[in-house]
One Martini backbone bead per residue (centre of mass of N, CA, C, O) as a GRO file, in nm:
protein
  461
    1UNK     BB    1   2.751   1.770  -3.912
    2UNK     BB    2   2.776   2.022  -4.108
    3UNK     BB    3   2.470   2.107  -4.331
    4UNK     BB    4   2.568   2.404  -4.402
    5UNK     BB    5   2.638   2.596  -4.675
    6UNK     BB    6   2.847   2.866  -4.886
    7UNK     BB    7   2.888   2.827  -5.248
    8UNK     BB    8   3.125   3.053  -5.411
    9UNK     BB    9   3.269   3.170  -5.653
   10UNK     BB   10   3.122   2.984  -5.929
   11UNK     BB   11   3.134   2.751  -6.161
   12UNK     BB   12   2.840   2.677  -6.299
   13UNK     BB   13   2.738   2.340  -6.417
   14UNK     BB   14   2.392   2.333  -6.580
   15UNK     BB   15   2.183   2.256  -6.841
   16UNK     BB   16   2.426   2.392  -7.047
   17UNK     BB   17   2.495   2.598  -6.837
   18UNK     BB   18   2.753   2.911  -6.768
   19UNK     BB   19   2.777   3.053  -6.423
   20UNK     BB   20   2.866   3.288  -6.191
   21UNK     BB   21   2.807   3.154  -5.861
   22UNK     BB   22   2.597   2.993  -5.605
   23UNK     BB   23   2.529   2.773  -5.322
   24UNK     BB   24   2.294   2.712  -5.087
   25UNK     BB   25   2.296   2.476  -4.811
   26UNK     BB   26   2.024   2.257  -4.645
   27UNK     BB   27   1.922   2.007  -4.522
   28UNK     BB   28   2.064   1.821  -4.789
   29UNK     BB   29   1.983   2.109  -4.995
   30UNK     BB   30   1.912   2.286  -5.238
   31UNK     BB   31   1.809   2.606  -5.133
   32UNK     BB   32   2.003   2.801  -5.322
   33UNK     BB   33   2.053   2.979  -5.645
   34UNK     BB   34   2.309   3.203  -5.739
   35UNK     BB   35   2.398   3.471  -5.912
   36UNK     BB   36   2.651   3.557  -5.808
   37UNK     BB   37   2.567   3.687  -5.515
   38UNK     BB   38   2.439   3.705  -5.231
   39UNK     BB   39   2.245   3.874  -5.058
   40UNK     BB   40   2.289   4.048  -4.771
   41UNK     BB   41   1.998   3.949  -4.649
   42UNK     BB   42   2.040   3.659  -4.690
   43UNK     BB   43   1.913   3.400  -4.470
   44UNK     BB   44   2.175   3.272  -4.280
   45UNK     BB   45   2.310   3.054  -4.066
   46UNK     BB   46   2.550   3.109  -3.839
   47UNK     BB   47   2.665   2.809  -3.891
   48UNK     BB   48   2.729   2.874  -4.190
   49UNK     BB   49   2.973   2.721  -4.427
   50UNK     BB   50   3.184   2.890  -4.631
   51UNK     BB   51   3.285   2.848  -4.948
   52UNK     BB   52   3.559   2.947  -5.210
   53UNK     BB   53   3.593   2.862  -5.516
   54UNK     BB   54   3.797   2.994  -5.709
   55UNK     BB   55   3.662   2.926  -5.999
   56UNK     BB   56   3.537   2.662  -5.973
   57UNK     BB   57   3.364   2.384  -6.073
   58UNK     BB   58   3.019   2.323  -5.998
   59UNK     BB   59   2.898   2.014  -5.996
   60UNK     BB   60   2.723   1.756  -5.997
   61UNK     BB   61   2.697   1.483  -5.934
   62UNK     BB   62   2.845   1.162  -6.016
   63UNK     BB   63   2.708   0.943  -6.176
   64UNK     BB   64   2.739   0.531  -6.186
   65UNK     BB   65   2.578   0.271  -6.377
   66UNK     BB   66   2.866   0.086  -6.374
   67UNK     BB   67   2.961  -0.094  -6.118
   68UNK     BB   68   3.231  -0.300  -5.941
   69UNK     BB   69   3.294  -0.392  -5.578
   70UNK     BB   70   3.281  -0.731  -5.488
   71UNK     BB   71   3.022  -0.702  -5.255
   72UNK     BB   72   3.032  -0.997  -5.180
   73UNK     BB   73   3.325  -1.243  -5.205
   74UNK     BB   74   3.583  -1.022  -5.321
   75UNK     BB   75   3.726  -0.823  -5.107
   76UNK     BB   76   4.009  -0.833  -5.183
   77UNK     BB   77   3.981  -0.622  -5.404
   78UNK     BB   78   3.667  -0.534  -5.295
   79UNK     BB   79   3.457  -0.282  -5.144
   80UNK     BB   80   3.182  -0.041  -5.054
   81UNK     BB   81   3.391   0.158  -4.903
   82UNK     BB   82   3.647   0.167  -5.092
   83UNK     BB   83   3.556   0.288  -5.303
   84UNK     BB   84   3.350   0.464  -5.265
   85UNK     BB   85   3.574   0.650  -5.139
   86UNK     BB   86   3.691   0.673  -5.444
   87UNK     BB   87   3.448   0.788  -5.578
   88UNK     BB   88   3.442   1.102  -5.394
   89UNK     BB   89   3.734   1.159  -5.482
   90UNK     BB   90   3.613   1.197  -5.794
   91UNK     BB   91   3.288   1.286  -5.771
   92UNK     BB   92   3.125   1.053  -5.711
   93UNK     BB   93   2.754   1.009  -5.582
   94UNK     BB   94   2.692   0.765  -5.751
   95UNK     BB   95   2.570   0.421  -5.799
   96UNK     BB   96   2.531   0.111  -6.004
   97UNK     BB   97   2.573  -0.218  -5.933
   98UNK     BB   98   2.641  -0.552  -5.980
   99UNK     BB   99   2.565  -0.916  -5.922
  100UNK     BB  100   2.861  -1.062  -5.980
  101UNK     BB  101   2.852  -1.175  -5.692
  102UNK     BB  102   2.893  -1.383  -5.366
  103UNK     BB  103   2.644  -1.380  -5.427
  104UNK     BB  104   2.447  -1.386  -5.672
  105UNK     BB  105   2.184  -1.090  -5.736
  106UNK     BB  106   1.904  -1.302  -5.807
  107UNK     BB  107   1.763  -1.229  -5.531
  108UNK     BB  108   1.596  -1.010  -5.326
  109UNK     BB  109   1.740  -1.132  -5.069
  110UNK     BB  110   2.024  -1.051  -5.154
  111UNK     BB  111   1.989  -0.759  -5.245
  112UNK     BB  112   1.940  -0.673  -4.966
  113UNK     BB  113   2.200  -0.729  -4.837
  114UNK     BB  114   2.359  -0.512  -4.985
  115UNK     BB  115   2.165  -0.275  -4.903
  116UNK     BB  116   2.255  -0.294  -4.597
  117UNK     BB  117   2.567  -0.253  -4.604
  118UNK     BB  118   2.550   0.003  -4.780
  119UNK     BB  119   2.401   0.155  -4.494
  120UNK     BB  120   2.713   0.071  -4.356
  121UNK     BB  121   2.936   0.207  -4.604
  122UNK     BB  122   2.869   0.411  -4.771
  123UNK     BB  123   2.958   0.737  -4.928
  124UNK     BB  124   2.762   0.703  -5.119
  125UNK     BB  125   2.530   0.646  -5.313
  126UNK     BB  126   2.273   0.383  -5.412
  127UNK     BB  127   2.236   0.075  -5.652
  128UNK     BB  128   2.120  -0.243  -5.729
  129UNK     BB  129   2.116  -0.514  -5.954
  130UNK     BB  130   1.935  -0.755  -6.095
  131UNK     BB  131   1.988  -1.089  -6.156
  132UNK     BB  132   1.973  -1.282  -6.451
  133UNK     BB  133   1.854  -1.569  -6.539
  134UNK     BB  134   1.689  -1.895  -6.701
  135UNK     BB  135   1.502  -1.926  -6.413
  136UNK     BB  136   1.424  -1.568  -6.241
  137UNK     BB  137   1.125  -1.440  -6.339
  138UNK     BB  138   0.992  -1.423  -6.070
  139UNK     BB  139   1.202  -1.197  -5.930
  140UNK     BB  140   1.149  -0.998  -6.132
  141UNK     BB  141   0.870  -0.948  -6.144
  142UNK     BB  142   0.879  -0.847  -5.793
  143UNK     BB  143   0.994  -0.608  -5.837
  144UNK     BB  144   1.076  -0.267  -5.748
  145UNK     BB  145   1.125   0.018  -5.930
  146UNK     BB  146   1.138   0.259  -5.698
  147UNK     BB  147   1.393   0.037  -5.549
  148UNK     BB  148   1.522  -0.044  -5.855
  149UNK     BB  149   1.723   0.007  -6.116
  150UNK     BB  150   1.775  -0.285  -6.220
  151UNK     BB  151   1.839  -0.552  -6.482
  152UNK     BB  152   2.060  -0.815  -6.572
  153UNK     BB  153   2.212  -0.908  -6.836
  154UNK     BB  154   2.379  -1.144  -6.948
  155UNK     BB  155   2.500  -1.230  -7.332
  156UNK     BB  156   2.799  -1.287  -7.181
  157UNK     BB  157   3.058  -1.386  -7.040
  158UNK     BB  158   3.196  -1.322  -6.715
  159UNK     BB  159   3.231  -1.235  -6.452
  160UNK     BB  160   3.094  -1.547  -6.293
  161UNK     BB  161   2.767  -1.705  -6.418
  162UNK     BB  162   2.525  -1.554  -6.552
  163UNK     BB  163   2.430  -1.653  -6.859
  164UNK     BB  164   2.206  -1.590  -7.086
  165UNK     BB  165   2.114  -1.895  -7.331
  166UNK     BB  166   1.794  -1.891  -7.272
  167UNK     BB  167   1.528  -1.779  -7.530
  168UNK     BB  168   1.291  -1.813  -7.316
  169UNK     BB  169   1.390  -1.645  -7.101
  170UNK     BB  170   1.466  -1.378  -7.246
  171UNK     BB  171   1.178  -1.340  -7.366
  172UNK     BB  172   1.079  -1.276  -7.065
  173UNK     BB  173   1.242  -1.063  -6.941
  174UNK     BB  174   1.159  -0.863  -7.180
  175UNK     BB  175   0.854  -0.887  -7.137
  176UNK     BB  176   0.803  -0.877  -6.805
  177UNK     BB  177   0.972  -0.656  -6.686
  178UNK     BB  178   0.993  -0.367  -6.481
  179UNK     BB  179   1.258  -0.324  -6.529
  180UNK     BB  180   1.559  -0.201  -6.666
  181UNK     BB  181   1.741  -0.373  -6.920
  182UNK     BB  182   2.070  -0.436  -6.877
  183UNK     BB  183   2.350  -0.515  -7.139
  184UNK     BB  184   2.571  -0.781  -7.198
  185UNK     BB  185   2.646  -0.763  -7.534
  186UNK     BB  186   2.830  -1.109  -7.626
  187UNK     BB  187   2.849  -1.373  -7.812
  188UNK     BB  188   2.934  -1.637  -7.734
  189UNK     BB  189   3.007  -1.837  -8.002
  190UNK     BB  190   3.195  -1.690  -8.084
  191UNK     BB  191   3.402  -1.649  -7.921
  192UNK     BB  192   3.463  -1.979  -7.870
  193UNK     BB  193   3.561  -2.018  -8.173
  194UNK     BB  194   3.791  -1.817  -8.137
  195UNK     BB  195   3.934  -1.910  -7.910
  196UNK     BB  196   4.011  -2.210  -8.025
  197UNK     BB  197   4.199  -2.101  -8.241
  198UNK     BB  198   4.416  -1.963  -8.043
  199UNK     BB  199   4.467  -2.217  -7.877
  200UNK     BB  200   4.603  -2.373  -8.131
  201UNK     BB  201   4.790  -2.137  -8.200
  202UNK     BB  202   4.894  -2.079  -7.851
  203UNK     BB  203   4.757  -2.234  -7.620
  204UNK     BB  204   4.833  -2.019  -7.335
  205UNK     BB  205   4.998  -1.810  -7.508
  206UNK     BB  206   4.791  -1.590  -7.549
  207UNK     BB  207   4.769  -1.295  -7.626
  208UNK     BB  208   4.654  -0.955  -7.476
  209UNK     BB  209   4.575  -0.857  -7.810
  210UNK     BB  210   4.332  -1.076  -7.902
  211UNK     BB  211   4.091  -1.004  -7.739
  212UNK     BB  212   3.944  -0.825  -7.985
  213UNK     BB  213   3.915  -1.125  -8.140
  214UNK     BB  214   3.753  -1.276  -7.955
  215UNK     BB  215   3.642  -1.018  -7.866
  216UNK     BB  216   3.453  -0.915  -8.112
  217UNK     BB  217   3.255  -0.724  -8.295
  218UNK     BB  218   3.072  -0.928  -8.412
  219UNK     BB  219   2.980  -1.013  -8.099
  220UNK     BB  220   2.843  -0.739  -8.034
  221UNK     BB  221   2.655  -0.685  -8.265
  222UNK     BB  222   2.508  -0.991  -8.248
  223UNK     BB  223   2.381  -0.918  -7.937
  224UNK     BB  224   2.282  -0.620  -7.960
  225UNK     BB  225   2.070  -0.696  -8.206
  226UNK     BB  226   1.907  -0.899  -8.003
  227UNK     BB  227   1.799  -0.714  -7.816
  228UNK     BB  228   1.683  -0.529  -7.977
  229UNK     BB  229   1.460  -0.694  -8.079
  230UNK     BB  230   1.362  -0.775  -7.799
  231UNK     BB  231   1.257  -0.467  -7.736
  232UNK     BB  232   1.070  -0.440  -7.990
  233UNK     BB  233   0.874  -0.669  -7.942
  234UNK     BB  234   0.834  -0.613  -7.611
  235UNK     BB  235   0.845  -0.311  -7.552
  236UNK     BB  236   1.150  -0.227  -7.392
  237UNK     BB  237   1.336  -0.119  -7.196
  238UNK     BB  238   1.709  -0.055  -7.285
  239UNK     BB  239   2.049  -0.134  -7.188
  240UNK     BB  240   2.389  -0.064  -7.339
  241UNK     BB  241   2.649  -0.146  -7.242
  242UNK     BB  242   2.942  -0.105  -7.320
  243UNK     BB  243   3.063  -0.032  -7.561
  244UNK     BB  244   3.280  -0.091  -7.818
  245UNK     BB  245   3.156  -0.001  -8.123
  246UNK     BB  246   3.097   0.187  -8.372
  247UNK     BB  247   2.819   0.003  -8.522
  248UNK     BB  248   2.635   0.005  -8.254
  249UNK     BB  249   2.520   0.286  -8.324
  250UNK     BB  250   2.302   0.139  -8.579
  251UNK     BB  251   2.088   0.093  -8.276
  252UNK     BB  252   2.071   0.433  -8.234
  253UNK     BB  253   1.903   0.744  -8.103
  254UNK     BB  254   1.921   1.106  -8.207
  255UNK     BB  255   1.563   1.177  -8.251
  256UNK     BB  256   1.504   1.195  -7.912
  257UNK     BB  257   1.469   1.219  -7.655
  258UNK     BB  258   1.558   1.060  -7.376
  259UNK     BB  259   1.297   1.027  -7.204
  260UNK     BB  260   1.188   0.838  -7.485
  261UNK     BB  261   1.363   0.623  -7.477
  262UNK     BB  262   1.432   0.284  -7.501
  263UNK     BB  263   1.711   0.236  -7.656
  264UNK     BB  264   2.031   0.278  -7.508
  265UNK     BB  265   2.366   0.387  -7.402
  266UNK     BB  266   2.692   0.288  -7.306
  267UNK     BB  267   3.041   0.457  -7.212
  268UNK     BB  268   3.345   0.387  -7.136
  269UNK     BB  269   3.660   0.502  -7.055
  270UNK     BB  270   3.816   0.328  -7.202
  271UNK     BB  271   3.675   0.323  -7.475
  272UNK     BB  272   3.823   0.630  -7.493
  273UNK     BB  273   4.121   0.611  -7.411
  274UNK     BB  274   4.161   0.338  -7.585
  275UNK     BB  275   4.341   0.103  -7.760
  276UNK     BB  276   4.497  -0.154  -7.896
  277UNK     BB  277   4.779  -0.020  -7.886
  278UNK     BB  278   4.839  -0.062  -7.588
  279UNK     BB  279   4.866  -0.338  -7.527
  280UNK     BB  280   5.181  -0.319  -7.532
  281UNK     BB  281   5.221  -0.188  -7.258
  282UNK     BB  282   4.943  -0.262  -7.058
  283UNK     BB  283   4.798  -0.522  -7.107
  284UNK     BB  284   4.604  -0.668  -6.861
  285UNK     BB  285   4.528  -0.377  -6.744
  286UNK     BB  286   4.297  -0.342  -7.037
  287UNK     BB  287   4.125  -0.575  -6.948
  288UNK     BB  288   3.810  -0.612  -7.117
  289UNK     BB  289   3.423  -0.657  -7.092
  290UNK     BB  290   3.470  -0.541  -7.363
  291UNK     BB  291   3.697  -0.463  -7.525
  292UNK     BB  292   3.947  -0.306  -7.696
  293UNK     BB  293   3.980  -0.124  -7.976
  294UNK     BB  294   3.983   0.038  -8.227
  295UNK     BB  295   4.077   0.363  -8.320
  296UNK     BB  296   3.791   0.396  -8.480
  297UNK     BB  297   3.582   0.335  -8.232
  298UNK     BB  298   3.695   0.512  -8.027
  299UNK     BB  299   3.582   0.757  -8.224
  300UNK     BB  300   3.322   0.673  -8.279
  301UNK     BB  301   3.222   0.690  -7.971
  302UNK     BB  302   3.268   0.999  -7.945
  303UNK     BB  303   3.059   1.089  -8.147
  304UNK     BB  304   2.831   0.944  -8.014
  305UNK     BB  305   2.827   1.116  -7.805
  306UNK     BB  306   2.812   1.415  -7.937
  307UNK     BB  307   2.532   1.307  -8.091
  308UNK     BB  308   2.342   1.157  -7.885
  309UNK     BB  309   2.370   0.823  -7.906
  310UNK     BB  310   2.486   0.823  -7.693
  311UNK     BB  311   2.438   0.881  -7.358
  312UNK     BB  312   2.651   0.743  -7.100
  313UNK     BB  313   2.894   0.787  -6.883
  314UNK     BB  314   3.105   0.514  -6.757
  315UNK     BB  315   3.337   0.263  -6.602
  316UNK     BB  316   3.339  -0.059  -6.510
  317UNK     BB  317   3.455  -0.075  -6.223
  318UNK     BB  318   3.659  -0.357  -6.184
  319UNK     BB  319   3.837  -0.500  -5.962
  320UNK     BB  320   4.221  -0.635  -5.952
  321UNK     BB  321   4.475  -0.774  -5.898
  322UNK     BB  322   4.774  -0.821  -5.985
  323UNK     BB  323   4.807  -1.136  -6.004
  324UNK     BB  324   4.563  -1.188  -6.171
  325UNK     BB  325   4.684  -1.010  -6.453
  326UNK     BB  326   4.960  -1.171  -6.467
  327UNK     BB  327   4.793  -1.387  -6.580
  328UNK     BB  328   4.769  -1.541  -6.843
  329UNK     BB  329   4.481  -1.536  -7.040
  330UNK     BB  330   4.316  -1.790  -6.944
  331UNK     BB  331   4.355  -1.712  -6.596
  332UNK     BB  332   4.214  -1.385  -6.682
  333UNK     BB  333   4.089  -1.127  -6.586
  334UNK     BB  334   3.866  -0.878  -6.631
  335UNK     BB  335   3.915  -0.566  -6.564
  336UNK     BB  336   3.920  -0.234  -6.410
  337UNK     BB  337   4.003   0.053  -6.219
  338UNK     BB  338   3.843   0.386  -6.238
  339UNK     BB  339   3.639   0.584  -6.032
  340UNK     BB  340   3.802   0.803  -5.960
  341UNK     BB  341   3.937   0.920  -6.268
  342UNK     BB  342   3.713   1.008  -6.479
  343UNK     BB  343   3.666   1.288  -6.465
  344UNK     BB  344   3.940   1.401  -6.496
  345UNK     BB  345   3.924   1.253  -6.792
  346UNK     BB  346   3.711   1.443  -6.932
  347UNK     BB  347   3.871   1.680  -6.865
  348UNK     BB  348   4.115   1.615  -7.049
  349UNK     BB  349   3.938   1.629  -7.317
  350UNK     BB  350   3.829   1.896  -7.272
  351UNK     BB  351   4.164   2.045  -7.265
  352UNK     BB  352   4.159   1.935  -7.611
  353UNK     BB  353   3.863   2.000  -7.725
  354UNK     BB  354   3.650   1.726  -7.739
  355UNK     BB  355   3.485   1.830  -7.473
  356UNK     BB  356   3.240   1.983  -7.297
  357UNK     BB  357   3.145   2.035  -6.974
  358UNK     BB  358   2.828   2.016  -7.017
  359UNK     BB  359   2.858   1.730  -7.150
  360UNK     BB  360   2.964   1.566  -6.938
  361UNK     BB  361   2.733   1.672  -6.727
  362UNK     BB  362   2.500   1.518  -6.938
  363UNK     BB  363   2.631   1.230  -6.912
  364UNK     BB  364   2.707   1.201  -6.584
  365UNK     BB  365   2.440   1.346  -6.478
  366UNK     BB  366   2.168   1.421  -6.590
  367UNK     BB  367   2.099   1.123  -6.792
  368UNK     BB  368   2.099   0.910  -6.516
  369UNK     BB  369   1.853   1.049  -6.441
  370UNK     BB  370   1.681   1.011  -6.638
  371UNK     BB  371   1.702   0.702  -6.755
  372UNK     BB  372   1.632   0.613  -6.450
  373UNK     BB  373   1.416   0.831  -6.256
  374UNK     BB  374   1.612   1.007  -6.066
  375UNK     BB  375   1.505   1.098  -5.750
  376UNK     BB  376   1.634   1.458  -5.687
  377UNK     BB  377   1.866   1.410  -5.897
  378UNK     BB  378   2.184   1.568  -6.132
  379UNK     BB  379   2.081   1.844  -6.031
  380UNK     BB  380   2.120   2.194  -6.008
  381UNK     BB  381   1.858   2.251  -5.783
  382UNK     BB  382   1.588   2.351  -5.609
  383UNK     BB  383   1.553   2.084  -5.362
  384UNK     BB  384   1.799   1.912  -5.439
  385UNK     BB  385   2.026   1.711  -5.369
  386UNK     BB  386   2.352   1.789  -5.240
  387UNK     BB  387   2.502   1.684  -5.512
  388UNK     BB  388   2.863   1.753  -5.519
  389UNK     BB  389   3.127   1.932  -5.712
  390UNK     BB  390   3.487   2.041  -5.720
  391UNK     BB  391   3.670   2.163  -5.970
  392UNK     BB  392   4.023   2.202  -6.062
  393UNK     BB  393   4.158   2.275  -6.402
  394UNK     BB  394   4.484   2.390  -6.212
  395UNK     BB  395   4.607   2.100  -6.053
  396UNK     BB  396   4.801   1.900  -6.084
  397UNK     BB  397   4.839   1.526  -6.132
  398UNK     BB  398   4.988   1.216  -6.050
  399UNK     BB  399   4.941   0.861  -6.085
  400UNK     BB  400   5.005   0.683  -5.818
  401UNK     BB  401   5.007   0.490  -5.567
  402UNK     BB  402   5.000   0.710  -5.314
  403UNK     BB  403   4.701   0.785  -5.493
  404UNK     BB  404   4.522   0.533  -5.452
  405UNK     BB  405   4.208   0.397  -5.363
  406UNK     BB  406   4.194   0.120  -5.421
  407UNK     BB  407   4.218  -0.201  -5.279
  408UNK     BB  408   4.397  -0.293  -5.521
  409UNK     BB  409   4.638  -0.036  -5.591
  410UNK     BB  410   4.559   0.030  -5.914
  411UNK     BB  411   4.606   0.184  -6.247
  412UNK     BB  412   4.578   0.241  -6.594
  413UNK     BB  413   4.704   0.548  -6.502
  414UNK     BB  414   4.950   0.541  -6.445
  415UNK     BB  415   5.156   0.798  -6.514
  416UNK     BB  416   4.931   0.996  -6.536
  417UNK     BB  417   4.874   1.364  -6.596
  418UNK     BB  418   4.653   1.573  -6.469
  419UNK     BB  419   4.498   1.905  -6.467
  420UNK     BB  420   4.282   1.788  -6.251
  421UNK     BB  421   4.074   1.828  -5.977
  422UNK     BB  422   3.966   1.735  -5.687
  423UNK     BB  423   3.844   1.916  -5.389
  424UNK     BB  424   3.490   1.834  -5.337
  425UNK     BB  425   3.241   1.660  -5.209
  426UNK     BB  426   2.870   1.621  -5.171
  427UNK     BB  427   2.656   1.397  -4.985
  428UNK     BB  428   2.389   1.506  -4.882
  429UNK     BB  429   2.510   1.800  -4.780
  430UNK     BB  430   2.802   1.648  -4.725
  431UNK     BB  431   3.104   1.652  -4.645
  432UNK     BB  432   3.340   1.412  -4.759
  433UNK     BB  433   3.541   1.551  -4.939
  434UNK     BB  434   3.867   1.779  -4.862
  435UNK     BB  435   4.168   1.753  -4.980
  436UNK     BB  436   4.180   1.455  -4.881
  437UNK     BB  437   3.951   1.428  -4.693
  438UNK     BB  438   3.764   1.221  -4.494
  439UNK     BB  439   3.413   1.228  -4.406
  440UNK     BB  440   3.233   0.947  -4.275
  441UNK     BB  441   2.964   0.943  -4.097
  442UNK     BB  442   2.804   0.957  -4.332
  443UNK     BB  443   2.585   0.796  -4.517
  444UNK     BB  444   2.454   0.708  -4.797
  445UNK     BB  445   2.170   0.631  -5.017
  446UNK     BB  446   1.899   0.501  -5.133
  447UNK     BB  447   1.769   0.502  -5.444
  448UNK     BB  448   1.514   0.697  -5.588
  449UNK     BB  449   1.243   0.608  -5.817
  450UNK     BB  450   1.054   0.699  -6.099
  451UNK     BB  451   0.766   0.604  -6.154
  452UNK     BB  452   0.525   0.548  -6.400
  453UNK     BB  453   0.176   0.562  -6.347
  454UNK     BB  454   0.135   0.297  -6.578
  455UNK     BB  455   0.281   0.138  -6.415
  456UNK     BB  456   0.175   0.121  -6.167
  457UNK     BB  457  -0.102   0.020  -6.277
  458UNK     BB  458  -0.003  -0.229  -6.385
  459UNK     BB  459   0.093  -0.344  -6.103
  460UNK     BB  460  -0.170  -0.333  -5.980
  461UNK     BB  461  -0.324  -0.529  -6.198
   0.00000   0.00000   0.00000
């Protein structure tokens, strides 16, 4: 397929900045970056393909550092094609998935099986986490950080089995990773707790109200608060996954730049659009670990995504079948499909005015490349990989069945309508969606992290 393009008359947002003018693409990368028109004299290919932006927005692909695909081993959900696929119609070009499929993602031998799948059939870029055990800190240790995005810690039980809630196991995979290492920090022993309450007093048929109140913020904070606490003891970088209380928040800083934290946060869609209220409506729909808990949290965390106290907004992606989500409470799944409508969703934020297009791009495509010190990537520069997307702010659309790319079929948002939509995708270069249509030749590539020289030399030592 043709990889020179020449993107005109767009709305371009990069580094805090917008300005109208083009970008010309070549060879998988952006080869120059035009104020205004290019100039007539400048030199492109003849068989160069025009695309007039008309005044749409032109941004760096958005990075998404928390999904999950569900393959191997959950493929009726969803699989890496699938997704992806739903992806790049969203805008996302790049993921890092999560280890909790089938088997769990705990050596790095099966973590290559993924790696080798994802590149027959991904559309986005990709990178996969490995998955921590309470007894394999030796496959930890032998990681190459500049080519696995991190280690996944579960601190509370979710989809899966893996739970690590063996302290001297934890102490080591602090002390010991070469890799960042990201947290889902929820108290087991809260949980079960509350969770033993609700089933006294209501058996099987436990409303999911009550989710946020067994998942409940206490659980959230006393387990994010002992991460924080082994991070700073054994001087680790983490990241706090899918936050989802206010008060999480006074265990982060945002007195330094994002480059220089040890210990970062990441927000996802569900818990910035919905609330507790919302249970009445779409019951376990918006069934998510962490929970979605109340309007004062919701608003806390858009604060701190604003105040630069959040890093990063992710989707926390998760499909489960429709049949799975209306088992009794105690039978059912949490997690929800996202990733195709993210992008659109943070753009009804901004058509609402509570935050700006640049704030977006910072949070969705530059904080995750740099975050993560993703090689080449997350910003339109020249050189950099030529992941983009063209958003039109002026043409609605609403979530149906019959527009949903999900492979499990459903969406939290159905009958929401979005007055934004994505119409155009490249993923390192190659056109992979325009206006529905997808372009599927070429297949994304597996993300590379710039190590920092003292990692080198340490892993070296």
């Amino acid at each position: 397929m043709n990889n020179s393009y020449y993107i005109h008359n767009a709305l371009i947002v990069n580094e805090g900045k917008r300005f109208s003018g083009g970008v010309f693409v070549q060879d998988e990368l952006i080869a120059e970056i035009f104020h205004g028109n290019a100039p007539a004299d400048f030199p492109m290919p003849a068989d160069t393909i025009s695309i007039d932006a008309k005044q749409k927005y032109l941004l760096p692909g958005v990075i998404d550092d928390h999904v999950h695909f569900r393959e191997p081993g959950m493929t009726e959900k969803g699989d890496i094609y699938s997704e992806s696929r739903a992806a790049v119609a969203g805008g996302v070009t790049a993921y890092m998935e999560m280890p909790n499929t089938i088997p769990n993602a705990t050596t790095l031998e099966i973590l290559e099986d993924k790696f080798e799948r994802a590149s027959l059939r991904s559309l986005a870029n990709y990178s996969f986490f490995l998955g921590a055990t309470n007894d394999n800190i030796s496959e930890i240790e032998q990681a190459d950080p500049g080519k696995i995005c991190g280690v996944k810690i579960f601190m509370g039980a979710s989809t899966g089995n893996m739970l690590v809630d063996n302290p001297d196991a934890l102490s080591a995979i602090f002390e010991k990773s070469p890799l960042l290492i990201v947290v889902h920090a929820e108290e087991e022993s809260i949980i079960q707790h509350n969770l033993a309450g609700f089933k006294a007093q209501y058996g099987e048929a436990i409303p999911v109200s009550a989710h946020p109140l067994i998942r409940s913020g206490e659980a959230c904070f006393s387990s994010s608060e002992k991460a924080v606490n082994l991070a700073v003891l054994y001087n680790s970088r983490i990241h706090l996954a899918h936050l989802s209380t206010e008060k999480e928040l006074s265990l982060l800083r945002n007195d330094i730049p994002l480059a220089e934290k040890k210990i970062t946060g990441e927000v996802c869609i569900h818990h910035l659009w919905f609330d507790d209220r919302d249970y009445q409506d779409l019951g376990s729909r918006i069934r998510w670990n962490p929970a979605i808990k109340t309007s004062g949290d919701r608003e806390g965390l858009f604060a701190g995504l604003l105040s630069d106290k959040i890093d990063i907004i992710a989707t926390d992606h998760a499909p489960h079948l429709k049949g799975e989500k209306e088992n009794a409470y105690t039978g059912c799944p949490s997690g929800g499909p996202l990733i195709q409508h993210s992008l659109v969703a943070m753009f009804g934020f901004f058509q609402l005015g509570k935050i700006s297009v640049e704030k977006i791009v910072e949070k969705m495509c530059h904080a995750p490349a740099i975050l993560y010190r993703i090689s080449n990537r997350g910003f339109i520069r020249k050189g950099y990989a030529a992941d983009l997307v063209l958003v039109d702010p002026d043409n609605p659309w609403t979530v149906e069945p019959g527009n949903i790319l999900y492979k499990c079929g459903w969406s939290p948002f159905e009958g929401v309508t979005f007055k934004s939509r994505v119409t155009h995708t490249w993923v390192n270069g190659s056109l992979v969606f325009d206006n529905g249509r997808f372009f599927e030749s070429e297949k994304g590539r597996r993300l590379i992290f710039n190590v920092p020289q003292t990692q080198n030399q340490a892993s070296l030592g």
